[in-house]
N, C-alpha and C positions, 0 to 999 in steps of 0.2 A: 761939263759932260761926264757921264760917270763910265769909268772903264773897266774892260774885264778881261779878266787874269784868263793864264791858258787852262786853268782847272774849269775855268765854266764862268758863264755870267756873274759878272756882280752882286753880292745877296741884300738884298732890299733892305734898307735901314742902316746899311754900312755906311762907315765915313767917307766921302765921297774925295778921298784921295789920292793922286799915285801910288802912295807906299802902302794903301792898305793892303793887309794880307789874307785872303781868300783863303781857308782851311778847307780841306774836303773828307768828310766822314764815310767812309764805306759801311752801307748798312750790314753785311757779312763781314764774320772775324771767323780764322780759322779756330777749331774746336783745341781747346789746349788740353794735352793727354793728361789724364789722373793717375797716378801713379799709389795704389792707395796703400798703406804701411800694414801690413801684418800685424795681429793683434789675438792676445788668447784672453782667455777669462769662462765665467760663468755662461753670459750669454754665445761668447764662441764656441764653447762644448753643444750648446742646443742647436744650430746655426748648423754645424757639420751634421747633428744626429739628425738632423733633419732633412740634410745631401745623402747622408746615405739612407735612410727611408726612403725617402722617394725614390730614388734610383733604383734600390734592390727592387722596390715595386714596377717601378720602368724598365726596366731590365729583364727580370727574372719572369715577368706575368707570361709573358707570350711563350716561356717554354716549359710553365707548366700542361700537364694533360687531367684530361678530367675523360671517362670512362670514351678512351681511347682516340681521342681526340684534342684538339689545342682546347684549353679551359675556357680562356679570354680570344674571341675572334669573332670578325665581323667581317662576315662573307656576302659582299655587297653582288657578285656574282651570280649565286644563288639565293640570295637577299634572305639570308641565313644569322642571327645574331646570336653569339652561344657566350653566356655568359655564368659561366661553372656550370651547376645544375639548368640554367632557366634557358629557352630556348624562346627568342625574340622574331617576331613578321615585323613586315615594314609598318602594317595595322597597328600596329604596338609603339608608335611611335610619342603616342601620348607619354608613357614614359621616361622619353627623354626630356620632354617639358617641363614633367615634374622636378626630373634632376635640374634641370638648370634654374628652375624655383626656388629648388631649394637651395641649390648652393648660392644665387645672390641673396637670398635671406641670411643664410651664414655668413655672406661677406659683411654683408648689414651689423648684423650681431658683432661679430668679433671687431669690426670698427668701431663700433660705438661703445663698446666697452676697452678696448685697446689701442685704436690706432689702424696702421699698417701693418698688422700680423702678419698678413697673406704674402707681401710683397717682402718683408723681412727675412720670413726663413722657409716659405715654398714655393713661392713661384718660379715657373720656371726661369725665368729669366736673370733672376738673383744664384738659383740655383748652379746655371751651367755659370756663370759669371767667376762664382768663389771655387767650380772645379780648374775653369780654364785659367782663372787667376793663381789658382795654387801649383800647376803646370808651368807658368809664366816665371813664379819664384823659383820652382824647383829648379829650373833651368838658367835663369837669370839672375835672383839673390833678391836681395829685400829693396826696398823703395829707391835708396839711395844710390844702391848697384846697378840699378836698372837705370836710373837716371844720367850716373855715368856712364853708364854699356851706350845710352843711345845720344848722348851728347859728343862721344869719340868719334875716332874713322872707322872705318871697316878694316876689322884685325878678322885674322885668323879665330882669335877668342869668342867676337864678336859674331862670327857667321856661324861659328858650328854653333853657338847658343841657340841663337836667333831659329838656324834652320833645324834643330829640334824640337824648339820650342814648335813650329809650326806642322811636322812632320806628326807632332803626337796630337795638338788639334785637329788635323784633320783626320785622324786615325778617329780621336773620338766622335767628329762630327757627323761619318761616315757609319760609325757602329750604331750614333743615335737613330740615323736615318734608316738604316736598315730594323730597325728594332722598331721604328713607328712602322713601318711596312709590315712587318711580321704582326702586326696587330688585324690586317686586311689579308692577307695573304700568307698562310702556314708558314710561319720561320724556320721550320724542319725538313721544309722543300728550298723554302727560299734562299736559306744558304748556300747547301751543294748547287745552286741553278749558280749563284753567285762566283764561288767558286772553278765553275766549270764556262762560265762567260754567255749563260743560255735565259739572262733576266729578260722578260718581256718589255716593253718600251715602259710602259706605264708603271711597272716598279722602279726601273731604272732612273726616270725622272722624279719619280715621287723621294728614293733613296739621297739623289744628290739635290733635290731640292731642301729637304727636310735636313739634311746634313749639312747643304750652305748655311742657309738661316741660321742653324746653333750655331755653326763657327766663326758667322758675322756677326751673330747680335752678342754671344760671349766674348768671342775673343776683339772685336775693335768697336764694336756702337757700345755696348755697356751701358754706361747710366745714361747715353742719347736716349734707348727705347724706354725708361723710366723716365724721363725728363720730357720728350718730346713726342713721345709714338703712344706711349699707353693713357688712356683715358682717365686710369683710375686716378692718376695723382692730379687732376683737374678738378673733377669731383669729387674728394675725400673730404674737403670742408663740410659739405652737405653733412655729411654723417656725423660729423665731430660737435660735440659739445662741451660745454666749460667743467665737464665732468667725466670727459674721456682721459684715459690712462696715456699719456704721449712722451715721448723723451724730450725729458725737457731740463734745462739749466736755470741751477738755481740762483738768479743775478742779484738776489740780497746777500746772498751770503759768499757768491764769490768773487765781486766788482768790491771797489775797485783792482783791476786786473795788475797784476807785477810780479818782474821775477825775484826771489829772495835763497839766500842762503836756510838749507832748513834747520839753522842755528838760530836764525834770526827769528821773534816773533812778529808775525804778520802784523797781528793788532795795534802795536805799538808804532810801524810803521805807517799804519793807517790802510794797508791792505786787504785784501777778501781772500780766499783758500785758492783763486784760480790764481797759476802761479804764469798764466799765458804762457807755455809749452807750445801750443798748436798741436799736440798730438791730435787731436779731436777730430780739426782738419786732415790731419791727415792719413788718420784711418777708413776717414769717411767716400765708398766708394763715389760718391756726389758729387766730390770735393766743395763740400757747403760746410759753416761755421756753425752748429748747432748755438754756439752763443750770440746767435742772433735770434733767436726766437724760430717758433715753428714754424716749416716753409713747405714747400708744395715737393722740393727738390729730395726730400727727408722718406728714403724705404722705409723707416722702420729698423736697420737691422741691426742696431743695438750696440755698431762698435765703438762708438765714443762713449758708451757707460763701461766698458771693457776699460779702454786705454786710460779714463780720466782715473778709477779705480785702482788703478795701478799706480797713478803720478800718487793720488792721495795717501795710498798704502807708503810709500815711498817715503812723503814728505810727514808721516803721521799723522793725517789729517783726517778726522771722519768721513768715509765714503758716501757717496751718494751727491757729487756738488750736479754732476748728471746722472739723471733716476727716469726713473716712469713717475709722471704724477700729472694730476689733474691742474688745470686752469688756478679751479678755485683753490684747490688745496693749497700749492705755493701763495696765492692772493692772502687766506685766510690762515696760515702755518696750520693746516690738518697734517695730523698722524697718517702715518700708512694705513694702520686697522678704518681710520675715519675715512680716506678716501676711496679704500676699498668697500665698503659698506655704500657709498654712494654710488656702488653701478648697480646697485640693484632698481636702480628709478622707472620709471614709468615707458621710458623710450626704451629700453633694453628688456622689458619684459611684456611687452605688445610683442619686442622682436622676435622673444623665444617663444610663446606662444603660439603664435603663426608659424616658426619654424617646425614644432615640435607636432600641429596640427597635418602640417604638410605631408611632414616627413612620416608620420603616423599612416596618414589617408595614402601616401605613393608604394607603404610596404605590405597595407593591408590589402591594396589593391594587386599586386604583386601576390602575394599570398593566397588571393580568394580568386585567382586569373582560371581562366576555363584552362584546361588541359586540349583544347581543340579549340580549332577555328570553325566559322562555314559560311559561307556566302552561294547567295543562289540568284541565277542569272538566265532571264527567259529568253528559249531559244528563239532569236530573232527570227530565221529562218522561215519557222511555222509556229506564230501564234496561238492558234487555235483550228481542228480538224475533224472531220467526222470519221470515225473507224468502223470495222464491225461490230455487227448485234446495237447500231444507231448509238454507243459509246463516240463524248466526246473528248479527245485528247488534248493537251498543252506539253509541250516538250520543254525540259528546264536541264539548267546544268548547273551541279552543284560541285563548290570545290570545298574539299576539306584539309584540313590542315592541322597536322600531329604536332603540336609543343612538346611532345615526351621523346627520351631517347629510345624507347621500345616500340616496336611493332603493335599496332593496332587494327582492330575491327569494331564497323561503325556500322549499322542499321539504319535505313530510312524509311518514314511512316508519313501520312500526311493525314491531315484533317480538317473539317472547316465547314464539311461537305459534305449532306447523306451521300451516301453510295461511292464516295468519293479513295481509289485507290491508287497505290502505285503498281505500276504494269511490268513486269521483269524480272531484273535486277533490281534488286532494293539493299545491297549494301555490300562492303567494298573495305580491302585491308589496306591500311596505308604507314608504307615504314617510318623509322628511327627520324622524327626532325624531317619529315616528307609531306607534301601536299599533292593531293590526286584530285581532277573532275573525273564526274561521277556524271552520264550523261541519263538522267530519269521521267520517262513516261509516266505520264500523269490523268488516271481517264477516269471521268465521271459515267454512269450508268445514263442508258437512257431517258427512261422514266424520273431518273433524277432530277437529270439535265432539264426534261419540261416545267419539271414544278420548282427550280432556281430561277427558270427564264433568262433570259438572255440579256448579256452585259458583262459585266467586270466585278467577279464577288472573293473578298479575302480568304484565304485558307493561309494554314500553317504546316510548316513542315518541321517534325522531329527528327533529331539526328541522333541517334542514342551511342556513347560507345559502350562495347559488349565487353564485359568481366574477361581479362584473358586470365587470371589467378584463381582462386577460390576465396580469399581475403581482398580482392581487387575493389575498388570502388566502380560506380557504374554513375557515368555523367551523361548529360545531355543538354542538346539544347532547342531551344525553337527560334522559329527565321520565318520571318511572314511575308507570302507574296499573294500575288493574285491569281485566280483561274478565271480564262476568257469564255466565257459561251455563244457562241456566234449567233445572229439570228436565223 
């Protein structure tokens, strides 16, 4: 009779003995913290220029002004989108399509020629990771100090570190959040409102939401949201081929792996140039072995060609045992000129192609954009009526809509239709980035009205705007509805 342990029933195929021993594996293991080693070089100069471009961008956009107003804002309110000169409707939304067109085309591109650019030195996520990390050191010391700080008890040393360290994350996380808000909401109001404790609910939430998320996915998920949250390192295989640029370890020339005095030559010992340091490991915020080959867990961010570049410089050994290189290149020992020469192939230049089309058709669209909107909507109320002198009428409401920051006047005409006029008012000033109905009578002649007959017949209506300059241009548009004639 087969017996079972207090861990859980007996596992099927086990020895059917008293003394067997029942193991129990927990599918969950706590996450073990990365601690990842500071690291300078050629790649870490770009890495940082690249945290401060983006940030001076993120930072600095929402309080430029552009002709007295926020440059960059998107006033979901007034459903207002001002972006420097260009002034965006909700109708205008097609253009956000095209930007996100375009930029997964570019993602496309620079992966298949490089890898993980994106995630290497701008996405956001890597981004707040190396400011919240370089806060972590300032406060705390380099890998190994940090290691001791959190392996001890809790000293005096230990808490005012710690609680600095946390004091200035949240400082940052809160300024990021308020700076994502100042992109919806004038950050030249939104401050002093701030300061004076008068934020509406919905900034208030949006601020500490926007400001949690930075200071949990930088300062304690980290490589989880590259590891497990972001999609992209799932799919980057897709893009990748035996002729994309990837960091990668060269294991002919540096297996077999051993440490040696740098007196000593390798060769003779029967060694390769890795002299197994593990710095590699331990720069990597992943905490992955790049000398295992390329793995899903791998940003991109280039600090094991930093630190190995340094062991090599060190032990005099030609740099490059981790590089950028292709598949085939390491398979077939290509040059650098040679393997750069192969991203010019066929997958990488369908990519620009289509990028370059895109991105061409999104600015010329952009650039050839009406200066006005207009849309015309018949007034339910009374479709169709008879007035004086046997004129039949159609009531319509027209809205227009100024994309310039000047004051405008616009004229309405209609046609389609002997005899056929507007009754009124026929035209209407609308200010700086403003949209006015415009409510316009619309009436056919009698005599006309008999020889169209009765039914449902197309007309057009022009909207002209009128020269306010002397050198002004004069646009226009047409918008076609119908006039009803009753029987």
């Amino acid at each position: 009779m087969k017996s079972e342990s207090a861990a859980g029933p007996a596992i099927q195929g086990a020895p059917e003995s008293d003394d067997a021993v029942v193991s129990v594996v927990s599918l969950y293991a706590k996450q073990k913290k990365i601690y990842p080693r500071a690291v300078s070089g050629w790649f870490a100069g770009w890495r940082w220029a690249m945290v401060w471009a983006t940030q001076l961008v993120f930072y600095g956009l929402p309080w430029l002004q552009w002709n007295e107003r926020q440059a960059v804002l998107f006033d979901l309110a007034s459903r207002r989108f001002y972006i420097f000169g260009l002034v965006l409707y909700p109708q205008d939304f097609i253009y956000l399509t095209g930007l996100l067109v375009v930029s997964a085309y570019s993602l496309f591109l620079f992966t298949a020629v490089a890898g993980r650019l994106w995630c290497g030195y701008a996405c956001p996520q890597t981004v707040y990771t190396e400011i919240f990390l370089a806060v972590e050191r300032w406060f705390e010391g380099d890998r190994m100090a940090r290691i001791k700080l959190d392996g001890g008890g809790w000293t005096f040393n230990r808490l005012w570190r710690k609680a600095g360290k946390q004091l200035v994350w949240i400082a940052i996380g809160l300024w990021t959040g308020l700076t994502f808000v100042g992109y919806f909401s004038p950050i030249r109001t939104l401050l002093p409102a701030v300061s004076h404790f008068m934020l509406g609910p919905w900034e208030t939430f949006w601020i500490l939401f926007y400001g949690f998320a930075t200071y949990g996915n930088a300062g304690y998920m980290r490589e989880q949201v590259c590891k497990y949250m972001c999609p992209y390192a799932r799919f980057q295989s897709a893009m990748f081929d035996h002729d994309t640029l990837i960091i990668s370890y060269d294991a002919e020339r540096g297996d077999p792996r051993g440490t040696r005095s740098r007196k000593v030559d390798a060769r003779a010992q029967g060694l390769g140039d890795c002299i197994d340091c593990g710095l590699c490991v331990q720069v990597c915020p992943t905490g992955i072995d790049i000398r295992d080959g390329l793995q899903y867990e791998c940003i991109g961010c280039t600090a094991c060609i930093d630190v190995c570049n340094g062991v090599m410089d060190k032990m005099k050994y030609p740099r490059g045992l981790i590089r950028y290189a292709t598949q085939n290149g390491l398979a077939k020992h290509l040059t650098r000129a040679q393997m750069l020469r192969s991203v010019a192939r066929p997958r990488v230049l369908i990519y620009t192609a289509i990028l370059v089309v895109i991105t061409g058709a999104l600015l010329g669209s952009i650039a050839l954009r009406s200066p006005f909107r207009v849309d015309v909507v018949r007034d339910r109320a009374s479709l169709a009526r008879m007035v004086e002198g046997g004129q039949i009428e159609n009531v319509y409401r027209l809205q227009v809509m100024n994309a310039t920051e000047q004051p405008q006047r616009y004229s309405v005409a209609v046609a389609g239709l002997p005899g056929l006029h507007v009754q009124g008012r026929s035209g209407l000033q609308v200010g700086p980035a403003e949209a006015q109905w415009l409510t316009v009578e619309v009436r056919l002649d009698a005599q006309a009205a008999v020889d169209a007959g009765p039914g449902v017949h197309p007309i057009e209506f022009e909207i002209q705007r009128l020269a306010t300059e002397p050198d002004a241009t004069i646009a226009h548009k047409i918008e076609k509805s119908t006039f009803v004639v009753p029987r």
